[in-house]
N, C-alpha and C positions, 0 to 999 in steps of 0.2 A: 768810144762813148759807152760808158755801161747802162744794162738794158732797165727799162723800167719793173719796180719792183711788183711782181704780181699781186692784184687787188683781192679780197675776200669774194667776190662778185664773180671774178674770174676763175679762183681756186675752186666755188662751188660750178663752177662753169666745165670744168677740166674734170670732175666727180663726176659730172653725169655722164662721161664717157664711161665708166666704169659699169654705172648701171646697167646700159645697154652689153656692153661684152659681159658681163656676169650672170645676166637674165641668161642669155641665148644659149651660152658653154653649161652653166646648172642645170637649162632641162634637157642636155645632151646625156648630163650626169645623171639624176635624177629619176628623170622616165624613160630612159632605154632599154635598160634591162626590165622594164614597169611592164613598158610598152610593149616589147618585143618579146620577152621571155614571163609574164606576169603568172601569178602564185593563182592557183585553180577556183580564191574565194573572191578575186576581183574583177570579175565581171566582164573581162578582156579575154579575146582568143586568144594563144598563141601563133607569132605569126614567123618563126626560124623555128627548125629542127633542133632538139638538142642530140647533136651529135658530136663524138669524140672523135677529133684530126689526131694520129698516134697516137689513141688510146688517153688523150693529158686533155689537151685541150678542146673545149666546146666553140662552135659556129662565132656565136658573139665576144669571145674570147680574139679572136683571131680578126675580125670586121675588127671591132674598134683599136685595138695593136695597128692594127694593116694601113688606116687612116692616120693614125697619128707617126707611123714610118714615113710616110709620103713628105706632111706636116715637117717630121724634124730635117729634111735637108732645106726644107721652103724659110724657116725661121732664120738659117744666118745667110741667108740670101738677099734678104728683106733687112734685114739689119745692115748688110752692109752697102745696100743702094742707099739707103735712109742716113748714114751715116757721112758717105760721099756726094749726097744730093748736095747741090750749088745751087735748086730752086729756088726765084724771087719771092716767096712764101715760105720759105723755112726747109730745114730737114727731114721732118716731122707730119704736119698738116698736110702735106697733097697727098702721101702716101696713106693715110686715117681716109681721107674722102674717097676715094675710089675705093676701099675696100667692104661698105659698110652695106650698098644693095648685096652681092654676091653672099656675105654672112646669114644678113637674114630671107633670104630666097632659099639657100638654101638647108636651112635651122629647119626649118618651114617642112622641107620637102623630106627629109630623112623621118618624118612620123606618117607619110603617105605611102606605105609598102604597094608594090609593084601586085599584089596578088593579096585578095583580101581572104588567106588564111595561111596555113601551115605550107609555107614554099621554100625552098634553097633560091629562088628568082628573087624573092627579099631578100638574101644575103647579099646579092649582088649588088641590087639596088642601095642598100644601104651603106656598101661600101663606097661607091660611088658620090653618095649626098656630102656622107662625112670627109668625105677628100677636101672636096669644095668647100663645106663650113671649114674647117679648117686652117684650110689656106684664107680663105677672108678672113677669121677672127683673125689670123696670125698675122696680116698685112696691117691689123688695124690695130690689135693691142702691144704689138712690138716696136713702133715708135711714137705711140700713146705711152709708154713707160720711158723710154729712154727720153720724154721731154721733162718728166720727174726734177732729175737732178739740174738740169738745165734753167728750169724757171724757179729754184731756190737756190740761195746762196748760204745760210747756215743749216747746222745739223737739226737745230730745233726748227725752221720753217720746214725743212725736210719734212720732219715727224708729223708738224702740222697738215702740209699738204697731202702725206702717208694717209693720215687719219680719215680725210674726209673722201680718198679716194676709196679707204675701207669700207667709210659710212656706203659710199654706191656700192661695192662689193657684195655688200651685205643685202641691201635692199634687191639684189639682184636674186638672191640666193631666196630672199622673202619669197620674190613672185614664183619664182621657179618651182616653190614648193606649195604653193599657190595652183599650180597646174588644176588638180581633181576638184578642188574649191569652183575654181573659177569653171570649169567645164560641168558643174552641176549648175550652176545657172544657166550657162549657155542651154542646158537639156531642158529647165524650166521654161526659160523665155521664148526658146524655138520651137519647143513640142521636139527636142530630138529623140528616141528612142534606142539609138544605138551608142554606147559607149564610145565606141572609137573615134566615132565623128566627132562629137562633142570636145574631144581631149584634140582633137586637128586642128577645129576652129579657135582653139584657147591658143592654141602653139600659134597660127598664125597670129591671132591679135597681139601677143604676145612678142613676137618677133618683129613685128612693122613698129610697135611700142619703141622696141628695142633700137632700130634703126633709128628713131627719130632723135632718140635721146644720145646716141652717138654722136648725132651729126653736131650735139650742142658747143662740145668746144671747137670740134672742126670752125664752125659760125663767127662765136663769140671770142675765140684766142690772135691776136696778130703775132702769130709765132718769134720775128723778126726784133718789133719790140719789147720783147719780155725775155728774149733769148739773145745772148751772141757767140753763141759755139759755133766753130770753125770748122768744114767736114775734112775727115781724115782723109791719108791718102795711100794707107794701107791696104794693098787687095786681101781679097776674100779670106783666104788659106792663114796669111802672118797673123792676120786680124784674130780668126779664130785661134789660134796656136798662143798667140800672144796673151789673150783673153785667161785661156787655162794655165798658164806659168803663173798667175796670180795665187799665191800661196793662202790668204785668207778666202780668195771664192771658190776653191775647191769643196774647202770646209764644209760652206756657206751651202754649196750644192746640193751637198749629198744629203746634210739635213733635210733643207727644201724639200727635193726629191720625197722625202722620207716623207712628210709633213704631207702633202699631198696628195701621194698614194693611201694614205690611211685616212684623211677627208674624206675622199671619192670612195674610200668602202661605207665610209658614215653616209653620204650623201645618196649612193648608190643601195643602199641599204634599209635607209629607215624606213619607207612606207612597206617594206617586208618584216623590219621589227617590231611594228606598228603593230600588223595584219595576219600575222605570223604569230612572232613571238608571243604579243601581249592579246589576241584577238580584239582590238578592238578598229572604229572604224578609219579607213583612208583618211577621210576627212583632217582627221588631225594631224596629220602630216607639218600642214600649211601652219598648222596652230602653235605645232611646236617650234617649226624653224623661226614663226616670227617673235615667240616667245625668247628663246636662244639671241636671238639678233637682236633682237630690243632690250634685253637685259648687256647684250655683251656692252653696249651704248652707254652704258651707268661705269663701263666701268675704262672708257676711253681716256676721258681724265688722268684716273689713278693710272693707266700705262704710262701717258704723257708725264707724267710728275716722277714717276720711278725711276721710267727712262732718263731723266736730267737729273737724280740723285746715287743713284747705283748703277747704273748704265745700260745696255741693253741685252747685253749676254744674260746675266742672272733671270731675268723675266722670259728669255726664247724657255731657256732649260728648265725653270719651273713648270712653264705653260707646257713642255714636251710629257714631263714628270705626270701632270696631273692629267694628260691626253690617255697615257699608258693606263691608269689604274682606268679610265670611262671605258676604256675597248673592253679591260679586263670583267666589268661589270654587265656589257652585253650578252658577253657568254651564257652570265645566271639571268637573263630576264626571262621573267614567264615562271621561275623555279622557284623562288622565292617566295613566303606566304605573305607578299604586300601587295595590296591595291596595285592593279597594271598601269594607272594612271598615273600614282605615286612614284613608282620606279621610272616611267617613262619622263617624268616631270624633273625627277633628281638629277639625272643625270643630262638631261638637255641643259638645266638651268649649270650645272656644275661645268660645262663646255661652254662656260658665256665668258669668262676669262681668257682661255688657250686664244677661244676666237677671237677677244678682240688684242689681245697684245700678239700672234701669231698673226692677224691682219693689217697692222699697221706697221710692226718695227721690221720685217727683212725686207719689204722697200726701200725703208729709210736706209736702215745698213746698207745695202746694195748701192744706193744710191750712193753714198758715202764711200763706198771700196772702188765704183765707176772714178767718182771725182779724185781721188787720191791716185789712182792711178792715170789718168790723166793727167797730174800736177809731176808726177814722176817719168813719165815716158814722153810727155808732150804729144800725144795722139789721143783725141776724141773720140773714145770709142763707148761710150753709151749705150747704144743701138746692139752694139756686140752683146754686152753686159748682160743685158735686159733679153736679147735673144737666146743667150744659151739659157738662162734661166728661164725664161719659157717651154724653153725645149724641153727643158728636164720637170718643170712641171705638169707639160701636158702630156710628158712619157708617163709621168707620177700617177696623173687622172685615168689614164687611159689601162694603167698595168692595175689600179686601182679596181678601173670596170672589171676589165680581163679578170682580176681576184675572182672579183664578186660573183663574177658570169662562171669562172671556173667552180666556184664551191657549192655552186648551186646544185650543180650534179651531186653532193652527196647530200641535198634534202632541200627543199624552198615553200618546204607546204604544211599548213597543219599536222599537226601529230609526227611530220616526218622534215624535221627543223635542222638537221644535226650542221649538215653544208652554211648556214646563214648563223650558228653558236662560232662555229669558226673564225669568221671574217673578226670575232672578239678578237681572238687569241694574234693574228696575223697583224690585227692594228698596233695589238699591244707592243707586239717588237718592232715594228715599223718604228716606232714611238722612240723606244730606249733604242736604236740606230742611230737615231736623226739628235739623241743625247750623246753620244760616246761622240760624234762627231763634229758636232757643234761646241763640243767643251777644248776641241784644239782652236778653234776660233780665236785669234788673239783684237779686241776690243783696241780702239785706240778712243779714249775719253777726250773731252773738249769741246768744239764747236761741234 
């Protein structure tokens, strides 16, 4: 029997899972180096050493790599129970529920440092927390994606459903930078006086937020009837091997890869371009990304319309193109005789494009290279798909931080900026990388 065709109701239903995993992984991004390494005019101690492991790498450099090594054996692990699950509830669904307390407990707990100052015992600790986020985000958004391809049947519901999973991506990415916003209230309304507490109580609300709107499609989806994928019955090892003899998701990878490490310098970066480069205040942080993401929204449409007239490769490569010259342009912020507002304005609004066609179409693609290879091998491997690309993203995010954290050692501070002009130059090639290799990509047009 074929499954029933997923309802608008339901698709916004399966978005909000996104919300939640996108809040919790952005202020991982976000505020850690904020948090933990923060620039001498934001009002935050430092609470890690910055210390050089051989001479290269800094303390926070090494913690978040060390978390996300953990992380990448746990992803095709989880992919491949999820793939072979024979659960009365689906492939997908049991393994999302069980993951979503451990995420946000412990989102939560990696912003409460073991020693409220300057300690190597917060290194520890922090490694520790991000193991654990980790592995739960990982448990929960790795057959949250591989149900993608499963509950559409053409390339265009793909896209559709692509879209609206971006819409929660994004709004994830709003609150996250929402952090300082939202913790000046919290200092208004409680009488709190100390900075850091204030930014803990935001994280908590923030992550129990999160949790909840997880749980929405866990609730709302009956996996069974909207899906009838059959589990594989490839072990671990073929499964993975298999996965990478895909000639187009190699491509597909390395771009990604590419793509996401240079977000996560943006991401990781901007309340220090803000505060830093332009002098002006934290606050706008929040103002910006939601400017950014509420403008990318104008232009979801025009992806969806492009995509179905020129296809989808042209629009990754342009959006890669137009990423390169925004990295190029943070170099000169602050050097320029233009209003800091103006410069910080242009260029957010000019990343509303990359974001929204960069956030919608390599799910759909992937999506698309999962089911085609499926249609050729006769094995369901989804979960696989969706897991190495994980992997390779939140190696992306995390060598991203590691960048960030590394370059900070040669300036993060007023008048001594030079380490934070760089993270420009390092996006810009991440940028033309993720182009030379995405242009072997070969498109297959049609559904």
């Amino acid at each position: 029997m074929l499954p029933a065709k997923l309802p608008l109701s339901k698709q916004i239903a399966y978005a909000c899972g996104m919300i939640g995993w996108s809040t919790m992984t952005n202020i991982i991004i976000v505020m850690l180096p904020y948090f933990y390494l923060p620039p001498n005019n934001a009002g935050l101690r430092p609470l890690i050493p910055q210390l050089l492991v051989f001479g290269i790498f800094n303390i926070l450099s090494l913690i978040t790599a060390s978390g996300r090594l953990v992380d990448a054996f746990f992803d095709p692990f989880i992919a491949s129970l999820s793939d072979k699950s024979n659960n009365k509830r689906g492939r997908r669904i049991p393994y999302m529920k069980w993951a979503i307390l451990p995420a946000v407990v412990f989102c939560a707990l990696t912003f409460y440092p073991w020693v409220k100052g300057l300690s190597v015992h917060n290194a520890w600790w922090l490694t520790t927390t991000l193991i654990f986020f980790f592995m739960g985000a990982t448990a929960y958004i790795i057959p949250y994606n591989a149900l993608l391809p499963e509950l559409t049947n053409t390339g265009a519901e793909r896209v559709k459903l692509s879209s609206l999973q971006q819409v929660g991506f994004v709004i994830g990415i709003i609150l996250s930078a929402l952090v300082n916003n939202f913790a000046n209230v919290v200092e208004r309304f409680l009488h709190i006086t100390d900075r850091d507490i204030a930014v803990q109580y935001t994280i908590w609300g923030l992550s129990i937020f999160s949790g909840l709107v997880m749980l929405v499609p866990v609730l709302a989806i009956k996996e069974k009837r909207y899906s009838n994928s059959k589990p594989t019955h490839l072990p671990l090892l073929p499964a993975i091997r298999k996965t990478f003899e895909n000639r187009n998701f190699k491509y597909y990878l390395i771009s990604d890869f590419s793509y996401y490490m240079a977000l996560s310098i943006i991401s990781s970066g901007l309340l220090f371009f803000i505060t830093v480069l332009l002098d002006l205040p934290e606050s706008m942080g929040g103002v910006l990304m939601g400017s950014m993401v509420l403008t990318s929204l104008v232009f979801y449409p025009l992806v969806n319309y492009l995509s179905k007239k020129i296809g989808k490769k042209p629009i990754v490569l342009f959006s890669f193109g137009l990423l390169s010259l925004i990295f190029v342009a943070i170099f000169f912020l602050g050097k320029v005789p233009i209003d800091p507002k103006v410069q910080i304005y242009t260029l957010v609004l000019s990343a509303s494009f990359p974001l929204a066609s960069l956030g919608i179409l390599p799910n759909a693609i992937l999506a698309e290279i999962a089911q085609n290879d499926a249609k050729r091998t006769g094995e369901n491997r989804e979960g696989m798909f969706f897991a190495v690309k994980y992997l390779f993203v939140k190696l992306g995010q995390t060598l991203g931080i590691a960048l960030f954290a590394f370059l900070t050692v040669y300036g993060k501070d007023p008048g001594n900026d030079y380490g934070l002009r760089l993270n420009g130059i390092c996006g810009c090639v991440l940028c033309l990388l993720a182009i030379v290799f995405f242009s072997r990509f070969r498109e297959k047009r049609g559904r």
